[in-house]
C-alpha positions as CSV (number, residue, x, y, z in Angstrom):
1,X,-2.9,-33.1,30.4
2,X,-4.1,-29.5,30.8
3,X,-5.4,-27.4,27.8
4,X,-4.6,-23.8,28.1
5,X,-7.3,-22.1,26.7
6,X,-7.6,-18.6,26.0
7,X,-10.6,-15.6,24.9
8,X,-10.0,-14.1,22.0
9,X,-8.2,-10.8,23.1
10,X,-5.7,-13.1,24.7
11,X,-4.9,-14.8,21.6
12,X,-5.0,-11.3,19.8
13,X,-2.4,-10.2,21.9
14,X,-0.3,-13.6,21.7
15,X,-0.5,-13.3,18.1
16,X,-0.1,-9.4,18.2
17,X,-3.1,-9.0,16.2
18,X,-6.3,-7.1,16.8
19,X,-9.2,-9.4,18.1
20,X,-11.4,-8.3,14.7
21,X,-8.3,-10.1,12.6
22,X,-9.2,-13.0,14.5
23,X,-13.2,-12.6,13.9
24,X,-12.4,-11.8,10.4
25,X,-10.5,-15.4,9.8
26,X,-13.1,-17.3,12.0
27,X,-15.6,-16.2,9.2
28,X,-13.2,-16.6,6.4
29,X,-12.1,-20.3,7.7
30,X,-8.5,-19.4,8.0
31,X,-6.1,-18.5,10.9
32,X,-5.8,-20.7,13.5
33,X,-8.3,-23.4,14.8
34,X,-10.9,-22.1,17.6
35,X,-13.4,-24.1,19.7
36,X,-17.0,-23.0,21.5
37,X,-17.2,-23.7,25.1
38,X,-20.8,-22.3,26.1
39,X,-21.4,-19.8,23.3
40,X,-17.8,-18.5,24.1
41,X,-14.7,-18.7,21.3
42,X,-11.7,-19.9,22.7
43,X,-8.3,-20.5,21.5
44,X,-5.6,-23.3,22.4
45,X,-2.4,-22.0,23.3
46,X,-1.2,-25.1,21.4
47,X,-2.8,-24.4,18.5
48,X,-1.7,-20.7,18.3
49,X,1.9,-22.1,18.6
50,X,1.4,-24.7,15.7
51,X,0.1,-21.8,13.7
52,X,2.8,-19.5,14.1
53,X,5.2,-22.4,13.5
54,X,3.6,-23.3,10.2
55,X,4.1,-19.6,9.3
56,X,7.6,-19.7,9.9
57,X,9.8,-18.8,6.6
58,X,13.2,-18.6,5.7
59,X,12.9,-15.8,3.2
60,X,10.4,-14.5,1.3
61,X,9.7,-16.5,-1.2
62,X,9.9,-20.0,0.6
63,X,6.9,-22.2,0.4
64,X,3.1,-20.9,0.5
65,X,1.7,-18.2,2.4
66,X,-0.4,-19.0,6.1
67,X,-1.5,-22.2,7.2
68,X,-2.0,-25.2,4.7
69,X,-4.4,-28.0,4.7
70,X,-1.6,-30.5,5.2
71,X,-0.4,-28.7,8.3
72,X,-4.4,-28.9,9.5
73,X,-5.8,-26.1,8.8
74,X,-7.2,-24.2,6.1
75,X,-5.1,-22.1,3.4
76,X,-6.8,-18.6,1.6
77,X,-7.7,-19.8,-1.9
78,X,-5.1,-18.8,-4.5
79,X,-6.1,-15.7,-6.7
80,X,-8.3,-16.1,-9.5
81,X,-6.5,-18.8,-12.6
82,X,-8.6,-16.3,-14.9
83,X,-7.3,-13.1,-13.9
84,X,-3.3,-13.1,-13.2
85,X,-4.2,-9.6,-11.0
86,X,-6.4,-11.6,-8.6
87,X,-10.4,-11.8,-7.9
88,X,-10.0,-7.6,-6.7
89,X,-9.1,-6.6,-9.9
90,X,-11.6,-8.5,-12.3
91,X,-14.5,-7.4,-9.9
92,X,-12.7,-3.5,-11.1
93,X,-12.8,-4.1,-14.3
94,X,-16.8,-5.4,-14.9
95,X,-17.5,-2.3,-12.9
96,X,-16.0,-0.4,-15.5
97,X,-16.7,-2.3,-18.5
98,X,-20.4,-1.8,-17.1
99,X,-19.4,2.2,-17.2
100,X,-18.6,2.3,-20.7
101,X,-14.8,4.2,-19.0
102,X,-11.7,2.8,-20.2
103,X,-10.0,0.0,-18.2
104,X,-7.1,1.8,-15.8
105,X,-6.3,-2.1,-15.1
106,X,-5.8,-2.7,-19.5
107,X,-2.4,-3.2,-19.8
108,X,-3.0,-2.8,-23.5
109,X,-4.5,0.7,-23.2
């Protein structure tokens, strides 16, 4: 069995992303799974593959976004249960409650 393994501007390009996406998910704990060989982050072309194939859709609104835990990987937490808007738009609004400004984000304003 031979592993492909590629750096991390290969596997941008493969995924057709730019190589900070990739540094960007390593850090967040999505996208797909990476490994060190001597200080060096390398991707699996195998894994790549799984990762684009658990992204695959039929439509828009079929099944979650990015890679789930069930497929073996991480997923990106779901927006904030307290806030329908999502986590952004909370962290708006106690910057402007702490302004004394009306809320732009107050649907009831």
């Amino acid at each position: 069995m031979c592993i492909e393994l590629l750096t991390v501007e290969e596997a941008a390009s493969f995924l057709r992303l730019r190589p900070q996406t990739l540094a960007r998910w390593r850090v967040e704990g999505s996208g797909p799974a990476f490994v060190r060989v001597g200080g060096r982050v390398l991707y699996e072309r195998a894994e790549l593959e799984r990762f684009v194939s658990a992204g695959r859709r039929r439509s828009t609104t079929d099944g979650a976004r990015g890679w789930s835990a069930c497929d073996g990987g991480p997923e990106s937490p779901p927006p904030a249960a307290s806030d329908p808007r999502g986590p952004a738009s909370s962290s708006v609004r106690s910057k402007v409650a702490s302004a004394n400004v009306p809320d732009p984000l107050d649907d009831r304003a």
